[in-house]
Phi, psi and omega in degrees: 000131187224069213261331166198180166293067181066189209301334186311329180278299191292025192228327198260042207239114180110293192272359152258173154302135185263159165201138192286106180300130163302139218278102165302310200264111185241039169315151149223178191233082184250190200278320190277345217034054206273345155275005174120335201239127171282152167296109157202137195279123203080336163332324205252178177226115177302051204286118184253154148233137169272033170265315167305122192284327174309316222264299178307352187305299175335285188305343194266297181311313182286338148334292219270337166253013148105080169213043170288317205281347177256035162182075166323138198222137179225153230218108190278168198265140201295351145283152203226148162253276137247355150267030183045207195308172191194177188261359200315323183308331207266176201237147196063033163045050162231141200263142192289301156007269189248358152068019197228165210244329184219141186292329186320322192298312152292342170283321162306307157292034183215299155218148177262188190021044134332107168261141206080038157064157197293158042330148197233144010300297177070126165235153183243132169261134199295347150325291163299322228065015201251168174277151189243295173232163160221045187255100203288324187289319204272340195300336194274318211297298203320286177290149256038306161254341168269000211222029187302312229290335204241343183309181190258136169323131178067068196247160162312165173245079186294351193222020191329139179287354190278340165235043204250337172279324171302321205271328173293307193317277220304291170348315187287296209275005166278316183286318172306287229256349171226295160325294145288344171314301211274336141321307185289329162329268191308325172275004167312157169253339167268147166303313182285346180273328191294304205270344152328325217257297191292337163290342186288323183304300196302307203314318204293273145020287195283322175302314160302311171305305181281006169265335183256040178267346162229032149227150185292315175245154169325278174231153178066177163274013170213210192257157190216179173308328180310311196313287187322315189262326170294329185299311171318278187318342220256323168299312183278343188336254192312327188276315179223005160307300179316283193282322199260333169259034165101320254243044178299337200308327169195161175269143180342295209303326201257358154269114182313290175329265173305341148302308184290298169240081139295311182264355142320302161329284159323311216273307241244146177304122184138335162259288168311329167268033176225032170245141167238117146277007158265349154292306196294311201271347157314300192293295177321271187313324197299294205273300205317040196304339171304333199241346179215070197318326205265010180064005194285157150247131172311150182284329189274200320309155185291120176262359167314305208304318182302022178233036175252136178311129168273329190073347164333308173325344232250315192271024158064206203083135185243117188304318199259028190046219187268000152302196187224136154337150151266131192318189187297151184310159167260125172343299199290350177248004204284147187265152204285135169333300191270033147257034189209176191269000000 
């Protein structure tokens, strides 16, 4: 996620029309290495912010097929400064790793004067240090099909081939109409691209509550990529979509259906233990300073509810096929008490 360049960019967020810089370093990482970079376990470093929804899609897939130890992931501070993401987390504010203080510093080594600003998710390799991608659509798709070889035993098939033209269909039209709705929303500049933007979300929104209202899943009977990238949106709703980009005609909460599984989602191991709600409603409210100048963040919304029974079960589905949950979270990664509900 890159919404602008350090604060400068972010101030001016609200006063243009928005539009999602396409992902420049569209490197991949396959199996043949046919772009420079091979599947190999420990080469690369995952850099995330868990505020950015592109960027959990990453962390919940590599979770859900068990690849934390073959694609170490280091994790920026949900505030940016005028270098964007940065390490302030890591002690001396450096990733222990690449040894670098701001991710630009791997983009820089790898090319300068770059166009669409640092964006996260990002992998770096770690030898050169140089960035290999930051192409947030294709990066997941990758682990899932390139990176069978490393997975964890019993890990899910998120892209089963029998089913990829229906999960792209579905994909296209949840990232137009959702994934990016509530941006283009939250970021008008006009009444008319806001109500354009926000009529487009709900409407989509109601279409999703009735394709899951007698199924368990997006497509198929178990969980797939579709899940994962509507989940990431769906997470953030009521806390900061709902209030800070607008996206008011009603909250997650007030649709049975989606609410019901949002917290399905959440429940099941691979989602809900990768989310910070103090990372996410810090980085929104914090940095947009174009659409909320005074930096506050609201105390609310009450976040019990996601650990409340959803009844999802009733509609069968198996999440994980003939696969197994993934174990327990890793120490160095469980996210801190006051980010969970």
């Amino acid at each position: 996620m890159s919404t602008g360049e350090g604060n400068a960019g972010n101030s001016a967020l609200g006063h243009k029309e928005f539009k999602r810089s396409r992902s420049h370093f569209a490197d991949r990482i396959t199996v043949d290495g046919r772009d420079g970079w091979p599947v190999e376990g420990g080469r690369y470093r995952l850099v995330v912010s868990r505020a950015c929804p592109w960027a959990s899609r990453a962390v919940i897939s590599r979770r859900l097929l068990g690849l934390e130890h073959a694609l170490p992931m280091a994790v920026t501070d949900p505030i940016q400064d005028d270098r964007s993401w940065r390490f302030t987390l890591d002690p001396d504010g450096r990733d222990p790793v690449l040894g670098i203080r701001y991710l630009a510093e791997a983009y820089d080594a790898r090319e300068s004067d770059y166009p669409g600003g640092v964006s996260v998710p990002a992998i770096v390799d770690v030898p050169s240090g140089k960035l290999v991608t930051n192409d947030y659509q294709q990066l997941t798709l990758d682990l899932a099909t390139e990176w069978t070889a490393l997975h964890r035993e019993g890990a899910p098939d998120l892209y089963p081939e029998a089913l990829r033209d229906e999960i792209d269909e579905v994909m296209d039209a949840v990232y137009e109409d959702v994934n990016n709705g509530v941006y283009r929303s939250g970021f008008a500049p006009r009444q008319k691209e806001y109500e354009e933007a926000v009529t487009g979300v709900f409407r989509r929104l109601e279409w999703l509550s009735a394709r899951l209202a007698g199924q368990r899943y997006l497509v198929g009977d178990t969980l797939t990529e579709a899940d994962v990238r509507l989940f990431t949106t769906l997470v953030r709703f009521d806390a900061v979509y709902h209030g800070h980009f607008k996206c008011n005609l009603w909250k997650l909460t007030e649709d049975r259906v989606l609410w019901g599984y949002a917290r399905d989602l959440f429940q099941t191991p691979g989602f809900g233990d990768t989310v910070d709600f103090d990372h996410i409603k810090r980085h929104y409210y914090g940095v947009h300073t174009g659409i909320n100048p005074t930096g506050v963040v609201p105390l609310g919304p009450d976040l019990s509810g996601w650990l409340a029974p959803h009844g999802r079960e009733e509609l069968g589905g198996r999440p994980f096929g003939d696969g197994t949950p993934p174990g327990p979270v890793q120490p160095s990664e469980v996210v801190p008490p006051e980010g969970r509900p």
